[in-house]
KOLFIGU-412681 format. One record per residue (C-alpha): residue number from 1; y, x, z. Coordinates in nm, 2 decimals. Each point is the difference from the previous one (the first is absolute). Example, Ala and Ser with C-alpha at 12.3 -4.5 7.8 and 13.67 -1.06 7.14 Angstrom:
<pts>
<pt><num>1</num><c2>-0.45</c2><c1>1.23</c1><c3>0.78</c3></pt>
<pt><num>2</num><c2>0.34</c2><c1>0.14</c1><c3>-0.07</c3></pt>
</pts>
This chain:
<pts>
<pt><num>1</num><c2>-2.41</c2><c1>1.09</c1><c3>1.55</c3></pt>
<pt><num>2</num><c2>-0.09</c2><c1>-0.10</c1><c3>-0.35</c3></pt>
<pt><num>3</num><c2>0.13</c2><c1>-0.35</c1><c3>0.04</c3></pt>
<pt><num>4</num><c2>0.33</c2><c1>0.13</c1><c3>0.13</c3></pt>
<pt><num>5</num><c2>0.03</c2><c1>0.23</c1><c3>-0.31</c3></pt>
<pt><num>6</num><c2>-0.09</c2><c1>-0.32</c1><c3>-0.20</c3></pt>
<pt><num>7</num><c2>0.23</c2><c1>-0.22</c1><c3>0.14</c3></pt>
<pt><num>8</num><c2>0.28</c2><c1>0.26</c1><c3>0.01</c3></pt>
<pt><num>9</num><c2>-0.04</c2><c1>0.02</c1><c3>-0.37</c3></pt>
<pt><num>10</num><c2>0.02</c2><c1>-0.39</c1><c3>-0.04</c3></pt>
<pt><num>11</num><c2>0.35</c2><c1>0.02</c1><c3>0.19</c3></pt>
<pt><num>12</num><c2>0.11</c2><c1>0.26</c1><c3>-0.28</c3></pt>
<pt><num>13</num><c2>-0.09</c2><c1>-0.19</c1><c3>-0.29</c3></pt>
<pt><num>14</num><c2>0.13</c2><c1>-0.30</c1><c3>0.13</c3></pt>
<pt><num>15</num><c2>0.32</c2><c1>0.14</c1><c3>0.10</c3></pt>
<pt><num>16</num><c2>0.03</c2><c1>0.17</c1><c3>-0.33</c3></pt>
<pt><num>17</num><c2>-0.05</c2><c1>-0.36</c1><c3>-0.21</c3></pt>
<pt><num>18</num><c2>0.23</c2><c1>-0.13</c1><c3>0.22</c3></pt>
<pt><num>19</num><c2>0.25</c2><c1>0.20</c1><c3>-0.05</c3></pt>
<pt><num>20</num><c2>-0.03</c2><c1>-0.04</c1><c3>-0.38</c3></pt>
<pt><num>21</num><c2>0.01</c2><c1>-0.38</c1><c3>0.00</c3></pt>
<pt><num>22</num><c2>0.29</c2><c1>0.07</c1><c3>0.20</c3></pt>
<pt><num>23</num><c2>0.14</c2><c1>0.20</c1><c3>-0.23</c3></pt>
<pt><num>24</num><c2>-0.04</c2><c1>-0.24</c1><c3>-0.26</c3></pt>
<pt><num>25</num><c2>0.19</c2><c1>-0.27</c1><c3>0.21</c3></pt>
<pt><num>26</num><c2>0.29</c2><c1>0.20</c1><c3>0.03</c3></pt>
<pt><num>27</num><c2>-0.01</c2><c1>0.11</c1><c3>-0.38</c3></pt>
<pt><num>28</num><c2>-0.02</c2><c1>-0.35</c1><c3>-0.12</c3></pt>
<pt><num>29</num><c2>0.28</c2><c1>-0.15</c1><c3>0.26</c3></pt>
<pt><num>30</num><c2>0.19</c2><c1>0.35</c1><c3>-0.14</c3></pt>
<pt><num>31</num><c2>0.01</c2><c1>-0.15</c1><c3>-0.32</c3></pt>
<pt><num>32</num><c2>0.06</c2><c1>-0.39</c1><c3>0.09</c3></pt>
<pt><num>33</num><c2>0.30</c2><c1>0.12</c1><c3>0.19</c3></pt>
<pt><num>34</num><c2>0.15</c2><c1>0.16</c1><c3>-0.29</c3></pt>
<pt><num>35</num><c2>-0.05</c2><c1>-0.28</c1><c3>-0.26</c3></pt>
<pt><num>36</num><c2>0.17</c2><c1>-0.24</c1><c3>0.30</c3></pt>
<pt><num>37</num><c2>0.25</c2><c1>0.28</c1><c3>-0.02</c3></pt>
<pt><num>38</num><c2>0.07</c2><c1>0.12</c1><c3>-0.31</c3></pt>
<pt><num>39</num><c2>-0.12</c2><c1>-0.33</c1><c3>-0.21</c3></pt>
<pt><num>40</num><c2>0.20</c2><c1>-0.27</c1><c3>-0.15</c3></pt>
<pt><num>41</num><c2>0.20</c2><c1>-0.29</c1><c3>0.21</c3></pt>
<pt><num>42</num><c2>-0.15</c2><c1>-0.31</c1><c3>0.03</c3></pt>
<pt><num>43</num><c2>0.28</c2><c1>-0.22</c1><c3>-0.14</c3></pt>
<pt><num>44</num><c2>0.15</c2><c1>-0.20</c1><c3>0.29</c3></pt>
<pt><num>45</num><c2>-0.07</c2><c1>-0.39</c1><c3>-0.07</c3></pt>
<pt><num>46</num><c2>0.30</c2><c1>-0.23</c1><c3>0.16</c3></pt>
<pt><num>47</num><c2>-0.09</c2><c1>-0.25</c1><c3>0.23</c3></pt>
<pt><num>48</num><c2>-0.07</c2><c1>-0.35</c1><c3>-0.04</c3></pt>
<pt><num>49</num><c2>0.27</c2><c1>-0.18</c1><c3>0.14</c3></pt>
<pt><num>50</num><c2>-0.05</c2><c1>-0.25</c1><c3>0.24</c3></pt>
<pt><num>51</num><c2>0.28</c2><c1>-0.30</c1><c3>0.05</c3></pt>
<pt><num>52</num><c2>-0.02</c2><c1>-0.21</c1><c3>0.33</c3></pt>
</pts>
């Protein structure tokens, strides 16, 4: 019984951290989207012409 108690207590912690880092993910993709979103234009660069 003990080792059930202990290993049901690993799973908890575990899951908790792992929803945290997961958290983080999504907070740090959250605020990459909105720079790709709300940030300057690249300026578009013509292409090089090729003659055959």
């Amino acid at each position: 019984m003990f080792f059930a108690k202990l290993g049901m207590h690993i799973l908890e912690a575990m899951f908790f951290v792992g929803l945290i880092g997961s958290s983080v993910v999504v907070f740090i993709s959250f605020i990459e989207d909105g720079k790709e979103l709300f940030g300057e234009d690249e300026p578009i660069l013509p292409r090089a012409e090729t003659k055959p």
